[in-house]
N, C-alpha and C positions, 0 to 999 in steps of 0.2 A: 746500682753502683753509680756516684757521680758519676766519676771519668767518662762513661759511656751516654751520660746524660747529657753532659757541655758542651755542646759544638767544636769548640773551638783547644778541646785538651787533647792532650796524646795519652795514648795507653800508660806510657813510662814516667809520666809527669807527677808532682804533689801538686795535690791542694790547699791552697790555705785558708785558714778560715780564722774568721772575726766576728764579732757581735759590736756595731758598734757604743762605743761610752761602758764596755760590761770586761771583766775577768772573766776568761775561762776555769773553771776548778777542774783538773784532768781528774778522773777517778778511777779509771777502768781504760785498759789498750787490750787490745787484743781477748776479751775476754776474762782478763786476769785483775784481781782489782789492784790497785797499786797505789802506795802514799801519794793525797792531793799533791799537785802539782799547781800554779798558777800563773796564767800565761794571758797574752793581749791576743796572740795568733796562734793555729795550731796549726803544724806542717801534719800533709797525711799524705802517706804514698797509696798505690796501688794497692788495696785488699787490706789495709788495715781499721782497725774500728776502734773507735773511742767513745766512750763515757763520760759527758760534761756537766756540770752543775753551773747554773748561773744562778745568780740572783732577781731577781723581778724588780722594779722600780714601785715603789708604794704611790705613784702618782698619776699609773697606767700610760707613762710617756712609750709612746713607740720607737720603736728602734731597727735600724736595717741590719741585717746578717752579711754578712760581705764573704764571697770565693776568687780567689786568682789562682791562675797554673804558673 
């Protein structure tokens, strides 16, 4: 579970999450699949689960993943 991974979250808190320079394509929440969705950020609360699809760089450029509460 993040939240309990962070130091620095609280139980009640979302996370956000980013990939930078990349679209998220949402696929999947809670186990249920659902029409793509596309997003820069994903808010997640406590105990929920997501299914993301990114795209890869043809140029094998790396790229940082980014979390804030």
């Amino acid at each position: 579970m993040i939240n309990e991974l962070t130091p620095f979250s609280s139980g009640l808190a979302n996370i956000h999450f980013s990939i930078d320079e990349h679209v998220l394509e949402v696929i999947e929440a809670d186990g249920h699949l659902i029409e793509p969705v596309f997003l820069k950020e994903l808010s997640i609360a406590p105990g929920q689960r997501y299914s993301v699809r990114i795209s890869p760089p043809q140029n094998g450029t790396l790229f940082w993943m980014q979390t804030r509460v």
